[in-house]
C-alpha positions in Angstrom: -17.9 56.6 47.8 -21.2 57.3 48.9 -21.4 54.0 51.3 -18.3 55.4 52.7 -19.6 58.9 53.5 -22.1 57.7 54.5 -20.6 55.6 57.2 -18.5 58.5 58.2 -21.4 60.3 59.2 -21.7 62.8 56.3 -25.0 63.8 54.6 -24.9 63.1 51.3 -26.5 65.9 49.4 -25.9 64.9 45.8 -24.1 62.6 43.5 -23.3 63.1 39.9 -21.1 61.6 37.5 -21.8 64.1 34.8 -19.4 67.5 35.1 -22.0 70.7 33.9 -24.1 68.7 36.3 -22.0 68.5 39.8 -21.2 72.5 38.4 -25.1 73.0 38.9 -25.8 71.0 42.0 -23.2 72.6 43.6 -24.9 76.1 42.9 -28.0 75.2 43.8 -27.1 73.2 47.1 -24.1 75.2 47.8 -22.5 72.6 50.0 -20.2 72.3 52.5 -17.8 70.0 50.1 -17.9 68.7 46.9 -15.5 65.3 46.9 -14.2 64.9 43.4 -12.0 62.2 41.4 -8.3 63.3 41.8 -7.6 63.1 38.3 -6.3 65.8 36.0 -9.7 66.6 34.3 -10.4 67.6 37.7 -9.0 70.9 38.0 -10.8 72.5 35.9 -14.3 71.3 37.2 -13.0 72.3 40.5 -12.2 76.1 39.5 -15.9 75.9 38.6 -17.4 74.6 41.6 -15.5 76.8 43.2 -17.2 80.3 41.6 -20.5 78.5 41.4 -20.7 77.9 45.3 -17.7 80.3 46.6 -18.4 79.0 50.2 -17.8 75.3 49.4 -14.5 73.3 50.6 -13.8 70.9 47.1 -11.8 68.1 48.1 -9.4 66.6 44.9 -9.3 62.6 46.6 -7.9 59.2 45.2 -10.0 56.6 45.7 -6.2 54.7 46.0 -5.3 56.6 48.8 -2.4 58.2 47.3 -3.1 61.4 48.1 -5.5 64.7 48.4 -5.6 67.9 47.2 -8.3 70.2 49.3 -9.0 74.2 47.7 -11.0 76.1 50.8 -13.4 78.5 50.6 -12.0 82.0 49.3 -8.2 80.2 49.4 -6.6 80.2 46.1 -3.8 77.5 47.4 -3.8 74.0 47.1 -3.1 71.8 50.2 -1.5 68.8 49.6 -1.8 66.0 51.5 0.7 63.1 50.3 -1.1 59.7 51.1 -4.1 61.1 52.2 -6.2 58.1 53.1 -9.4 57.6 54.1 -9.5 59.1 57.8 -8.0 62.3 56.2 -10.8 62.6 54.0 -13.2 62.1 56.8 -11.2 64.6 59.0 -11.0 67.3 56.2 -15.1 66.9 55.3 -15.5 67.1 59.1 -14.0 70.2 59.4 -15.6 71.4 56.3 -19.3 71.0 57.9 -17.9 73.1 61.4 -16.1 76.3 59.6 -17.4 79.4 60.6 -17.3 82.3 57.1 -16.9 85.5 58.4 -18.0 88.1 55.9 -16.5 91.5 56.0 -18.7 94.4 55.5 
């Protein structure tokens, strides 16, 4: 995964297998995206993520390419993208690193 990233372009922060530890890098980096296993276990790491560092995109991506599951920043809703190979994941980390937050005072 990394070599792919990599190739893609994308700086590669942090890697972790372990999940209280992704939970803390995430906090401490706060990220444009976190790129986790699509695997059931998953969801629940990802809930995390997402109130440890509220501004990061988490991306939920098989490493078969059959399919992605991507939770913005502040959205609640899951997109689904059936099939989502490779070049999705690339476009979706792409826009991740170019989204402008806009905080309401």
């Amino acid at each position: 995964m990394r070599c792919m990233l990599t190739e893609y372009g994308v700086d590669v922060v942090g890697q972790e297998d372990r999940p209280l530890a992704i939970e803390a890098i995430a906090r401490e980096l706060a990220p444009d995206a976190v790129v986790l296993a699509l695997e059931p276990a998953a969801h629940a790491l990802c809930n995390r993520i997402r109130i440890a560092a509220p501004g990061t995109t988490v991306i939920l991506w098989s490493a078969d390419e059959k399919g992605m599951q991507i939770i913005d920043p502040g959205g609640s809703a899951i997109r689904e993208i059936p099939d989502g190979g490779s070049s999705d994941l690339r476009r979706e980390l792409i826009a991740s690193q170019s989204r402008t937050i806009q905080i309401e005072e």
